[in-house]
C-alpha positions as a printed Julia matrix, in Angstrom:
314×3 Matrix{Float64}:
 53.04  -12.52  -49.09
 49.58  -14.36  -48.85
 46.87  -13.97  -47.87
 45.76  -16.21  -44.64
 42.73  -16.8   -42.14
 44.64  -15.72  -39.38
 45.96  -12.0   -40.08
 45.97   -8.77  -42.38
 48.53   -9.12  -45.3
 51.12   -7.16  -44.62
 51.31   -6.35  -40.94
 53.26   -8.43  -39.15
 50.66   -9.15  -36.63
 48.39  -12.12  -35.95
 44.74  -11.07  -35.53
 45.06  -12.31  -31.91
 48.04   -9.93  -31.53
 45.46   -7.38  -32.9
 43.08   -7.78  -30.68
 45.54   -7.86  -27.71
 47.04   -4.59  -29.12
 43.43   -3.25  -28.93
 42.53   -4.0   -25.41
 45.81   -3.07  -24.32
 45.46    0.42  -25.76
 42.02    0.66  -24.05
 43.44    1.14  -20.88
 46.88    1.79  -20.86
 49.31    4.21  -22.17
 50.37    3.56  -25.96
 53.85    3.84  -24.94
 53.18    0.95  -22.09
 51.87   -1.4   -24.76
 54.88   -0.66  -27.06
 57.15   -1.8   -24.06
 54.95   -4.88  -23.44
 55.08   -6.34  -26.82
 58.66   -5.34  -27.55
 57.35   -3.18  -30.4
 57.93    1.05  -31.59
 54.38    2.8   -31.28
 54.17    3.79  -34.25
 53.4     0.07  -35.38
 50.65    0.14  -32.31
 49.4     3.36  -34.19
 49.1     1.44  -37.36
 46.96   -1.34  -35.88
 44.86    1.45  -33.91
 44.41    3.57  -37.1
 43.13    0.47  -38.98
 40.55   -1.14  -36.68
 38.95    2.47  -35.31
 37.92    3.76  -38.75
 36.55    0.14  -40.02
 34.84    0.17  -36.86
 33.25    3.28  -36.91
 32.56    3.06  -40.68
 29.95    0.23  -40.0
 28.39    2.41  -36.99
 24.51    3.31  -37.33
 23.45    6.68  -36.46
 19.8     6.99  -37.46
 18.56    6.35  -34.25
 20.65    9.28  -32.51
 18.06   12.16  -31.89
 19.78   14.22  -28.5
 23.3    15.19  -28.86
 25.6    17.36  -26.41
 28.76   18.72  -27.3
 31.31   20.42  -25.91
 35.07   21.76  -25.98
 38.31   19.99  -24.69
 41.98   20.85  -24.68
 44.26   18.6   -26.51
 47.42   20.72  -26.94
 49.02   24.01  -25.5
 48.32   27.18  -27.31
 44.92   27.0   -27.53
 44.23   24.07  -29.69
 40.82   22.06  -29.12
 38.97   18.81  -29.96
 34.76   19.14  -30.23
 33.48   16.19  -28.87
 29.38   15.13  -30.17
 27.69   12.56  -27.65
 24.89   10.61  -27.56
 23.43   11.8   -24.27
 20.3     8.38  -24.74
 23.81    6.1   -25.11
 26.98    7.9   -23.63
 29.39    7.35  -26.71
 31.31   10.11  -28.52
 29.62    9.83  -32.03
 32.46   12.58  -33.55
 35.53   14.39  -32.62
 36.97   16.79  -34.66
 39.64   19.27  -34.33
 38.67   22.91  -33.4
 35.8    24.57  -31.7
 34.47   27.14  -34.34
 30.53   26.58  -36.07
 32.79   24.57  -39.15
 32.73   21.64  -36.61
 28.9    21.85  -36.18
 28.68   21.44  -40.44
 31.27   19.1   -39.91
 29.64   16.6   -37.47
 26.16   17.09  -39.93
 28.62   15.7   -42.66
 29.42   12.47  -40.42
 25.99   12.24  -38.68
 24.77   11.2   -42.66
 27.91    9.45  -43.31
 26.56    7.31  -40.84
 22.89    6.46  -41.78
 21.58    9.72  -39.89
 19.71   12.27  -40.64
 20.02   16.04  -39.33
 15.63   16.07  -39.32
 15.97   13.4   -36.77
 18.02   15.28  -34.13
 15.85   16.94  -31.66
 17.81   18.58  -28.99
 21.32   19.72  -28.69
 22.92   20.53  -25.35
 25.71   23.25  -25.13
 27.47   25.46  -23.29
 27.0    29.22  -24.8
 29.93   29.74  -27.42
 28.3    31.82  -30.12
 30.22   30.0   -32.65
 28.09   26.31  -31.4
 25.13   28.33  -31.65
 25.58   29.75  -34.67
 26.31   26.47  -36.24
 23.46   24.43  -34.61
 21.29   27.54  -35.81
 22.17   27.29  -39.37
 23.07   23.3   -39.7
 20.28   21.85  -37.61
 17.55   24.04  -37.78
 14.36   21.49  -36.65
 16.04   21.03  -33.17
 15.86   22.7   -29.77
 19.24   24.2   -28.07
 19.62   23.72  -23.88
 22.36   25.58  -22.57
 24.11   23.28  -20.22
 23.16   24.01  -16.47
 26.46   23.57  -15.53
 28.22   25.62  -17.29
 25.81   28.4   -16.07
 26.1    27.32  -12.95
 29.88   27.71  -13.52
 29.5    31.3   -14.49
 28.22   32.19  -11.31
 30.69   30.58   -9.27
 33.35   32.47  -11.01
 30.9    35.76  -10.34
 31.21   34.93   -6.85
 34.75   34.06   -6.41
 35.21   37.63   -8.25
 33.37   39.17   -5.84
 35.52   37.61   -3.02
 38.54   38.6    -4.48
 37.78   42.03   -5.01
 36.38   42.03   -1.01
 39.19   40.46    0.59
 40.97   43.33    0.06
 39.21   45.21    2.7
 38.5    42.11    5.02
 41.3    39.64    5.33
 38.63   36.87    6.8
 38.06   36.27    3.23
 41.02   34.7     2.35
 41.64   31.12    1.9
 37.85   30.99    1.81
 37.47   30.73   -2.11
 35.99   26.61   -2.25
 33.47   27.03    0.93
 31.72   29.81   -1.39
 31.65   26.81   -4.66
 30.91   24.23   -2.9
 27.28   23.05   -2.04
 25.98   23.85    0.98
 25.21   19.58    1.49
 29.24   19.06    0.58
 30.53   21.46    3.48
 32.17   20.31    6.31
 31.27   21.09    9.84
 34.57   23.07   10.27
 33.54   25.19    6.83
 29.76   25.36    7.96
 30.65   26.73   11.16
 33.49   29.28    9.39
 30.63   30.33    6.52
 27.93   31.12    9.04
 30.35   33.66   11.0
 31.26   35.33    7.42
 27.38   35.34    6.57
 26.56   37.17    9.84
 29.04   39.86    8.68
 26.7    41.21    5.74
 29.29   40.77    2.91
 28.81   41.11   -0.81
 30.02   37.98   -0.94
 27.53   36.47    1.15
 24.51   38.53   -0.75
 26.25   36.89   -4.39
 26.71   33.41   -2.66
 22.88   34.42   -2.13
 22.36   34.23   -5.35
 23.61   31.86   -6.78
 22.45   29.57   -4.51
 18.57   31.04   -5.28
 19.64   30.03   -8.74
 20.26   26.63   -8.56
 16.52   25.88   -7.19
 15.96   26.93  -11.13
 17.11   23.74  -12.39
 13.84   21.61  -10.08
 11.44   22.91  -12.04
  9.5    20.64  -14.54
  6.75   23.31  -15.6
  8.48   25.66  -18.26
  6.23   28.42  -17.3
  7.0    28.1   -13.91
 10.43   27.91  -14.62
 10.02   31.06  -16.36
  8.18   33.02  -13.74
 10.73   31.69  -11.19
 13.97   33.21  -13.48
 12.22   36.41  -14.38
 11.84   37.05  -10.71
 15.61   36.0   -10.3
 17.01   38.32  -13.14
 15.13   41.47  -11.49
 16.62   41.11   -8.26
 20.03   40.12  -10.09
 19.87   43.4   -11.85
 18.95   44.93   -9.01
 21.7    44.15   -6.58
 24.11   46.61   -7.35
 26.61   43.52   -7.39
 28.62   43.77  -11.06
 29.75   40.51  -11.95
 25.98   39.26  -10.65
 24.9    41.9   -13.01
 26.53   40.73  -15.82
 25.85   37.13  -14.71
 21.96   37.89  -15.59
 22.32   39.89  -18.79
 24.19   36.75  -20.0
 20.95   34.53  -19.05
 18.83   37.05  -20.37
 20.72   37.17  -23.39
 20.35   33.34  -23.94
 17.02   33.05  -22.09
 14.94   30.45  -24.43
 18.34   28.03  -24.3
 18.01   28.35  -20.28
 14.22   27.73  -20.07
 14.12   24.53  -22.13
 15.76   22.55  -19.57
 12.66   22.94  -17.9
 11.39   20.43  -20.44
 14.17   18.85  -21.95
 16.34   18.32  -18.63
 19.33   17.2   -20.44
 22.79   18.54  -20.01
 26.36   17.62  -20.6
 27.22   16.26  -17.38
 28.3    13.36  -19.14
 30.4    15.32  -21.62
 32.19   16.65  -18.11
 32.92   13.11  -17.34
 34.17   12.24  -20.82
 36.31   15.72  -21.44
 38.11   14.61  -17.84
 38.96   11.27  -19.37
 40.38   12.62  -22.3
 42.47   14.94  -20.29
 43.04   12.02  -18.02
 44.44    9.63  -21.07
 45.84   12.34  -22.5
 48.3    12.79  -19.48
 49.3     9.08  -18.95
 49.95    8.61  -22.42
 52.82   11.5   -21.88
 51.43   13.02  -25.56
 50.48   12.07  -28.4
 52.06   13.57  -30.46
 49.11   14.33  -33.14
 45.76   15.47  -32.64
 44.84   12.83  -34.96
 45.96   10.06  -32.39
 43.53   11.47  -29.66
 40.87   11.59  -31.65
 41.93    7.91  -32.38
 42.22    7.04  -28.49
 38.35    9.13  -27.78
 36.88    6.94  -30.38
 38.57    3.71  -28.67
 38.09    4.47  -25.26
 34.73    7.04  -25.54
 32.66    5.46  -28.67
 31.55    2.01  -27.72
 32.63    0.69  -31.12
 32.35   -3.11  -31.67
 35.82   -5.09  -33.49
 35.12   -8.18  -35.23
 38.31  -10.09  -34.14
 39.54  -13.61  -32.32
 38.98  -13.51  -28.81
């Protein structure tokens, strides 16, 4: 009923148990530190929902001028957390629920809270949902967009596995064949260079969109924008030109988005970072078994994703 040196009023807890409670919940399940210490989560929730919004209420954004963000599942039924990075310092700066432009005016609102300043962000890296355009458009106008090269690369892997699909019909060889045609040519194994060469030499659409995207991906070398832009004009005509429909519609969607696509010429950022992040929120996300709330995954990103700092006994 005091208050003492050695813990928050109220709680139950020592600040050493705190702390403990905190590194625990770094990198294990919440329901495998509840177990440990004898306790119900929902008193390791309390301690968690404490310490990660003091944290983050003392973090200083006004040196954060490249940010990527991206999309990841956190619940069936098509429900979403947008994640904001630092791609200079790999830490989630924001999560939020959703994936509509709100979350771009959203993360402005918290970029501010935070001692930033939406002049001093430069770039933003993206894949192309209209709705993160849009919003980066209208809430961050002074910056540059670059669409993310792997999620373009990813659209024409999924052009060429449709092409496959729709051609196996009339040749069985092409079946069980789908990850030879996604992977790179440097990750193939003798066995699956050997079996790709003998499909190449049969002059299949799949092996004239495999073609492709393969031309595409010497794209992402270049350093001169100009030459990147000669290099993808040249690509786009002889996309449109192949009589190949999802390689067809593959280019239109470049086209469609071209200045987003050139910058990495000059910015070279992307968000393979935010790939690595989004598959260690899906990865805590399993072991935890749920969590029951949105609000407690954004609480685990923060923890495990945002580098904060916790003034507490060690």
């Amino acid at each position: 009923m005091i208050d003492v040196p050695w813990a928050r009023k109220s709680t139950g807890f020592t600040l050493l148990m705190d702390a403990l409670i905190l590194l625990f919940a770094q990198n294990m399940p919440i329901s495998g530190v509840a177990e440990i210490i004898d306790e119900h989560d929902t008193r390791i929730w309390r301690v968690l929902s404490y310490y990660i919004p003091e944290s983050r209420s003392k973090e200083d954004h006004s040196q954060v001028k490249i940010v990527g963000v991206d999309e990841t599942s956190c619940a069936k039924f098509h429900k979403y957390v947008s994640l904001f990075v630092d791609l200079d310092d790999n830490k989630v700066l924001y999560a939020c629920e959703g994936k509509d432009a709100s979350v771009i005016s959203s993360f402005k609102k918290d970029l501010e809270a935070h001692d930033g300043a939406s002049e001093n962000i430069e770039m933003f890296c993206s894949d192309m949902s209209p709705a993160f355009i849009s919003g980066i458009t209208e809430q961050f106008p002074g910056s540059s967009l670059t669409f993310d090269k792997f999620h373009v690369m990813k659209m024409v892997n999924e052009a060429v596995d449709q092409v496959r699909r729709e051609e196996q019909h009339q040749n069985a060889e092409l079946k069980n064949t789908r990850y030879m045609w996604l992977k790179n040519p440097s990750d193939l194994s003798l066995a699956e260079k050997e079996k790709l060469g003998s499909l190449k030499d049969m002059n299949l659409m799949t092996s004239k969109a495999y073609n492709f995207k393969l031309s595409l991906k010497d794209f992402w070398t270049f350093n001169d924008k100009l030459l990147a832009e000669d290099f993808l004009k040249k690509w786009y005509f002889w996309a449109t030109h192949s009589q190949i429909e999802p390689i067809i519609n593959v280019a239109k969607t470049i086209k469609s988005h071209w200045s987003g696509v050139i910058n990495y010429a000059e910015t070279k950022i992307s968000n393979g970072v935010l790939e690595g992040i989004n598959s260690m929120v899906q990865s805590a996300k399993s072991s935890a078994r749920g969590f029951r709330t949105t609000k407690n995954l954004i609480l685990i990103i923060y923890l495990r994703l945002g580098k904060l700092q916790f003034n507490l006994p060690t």
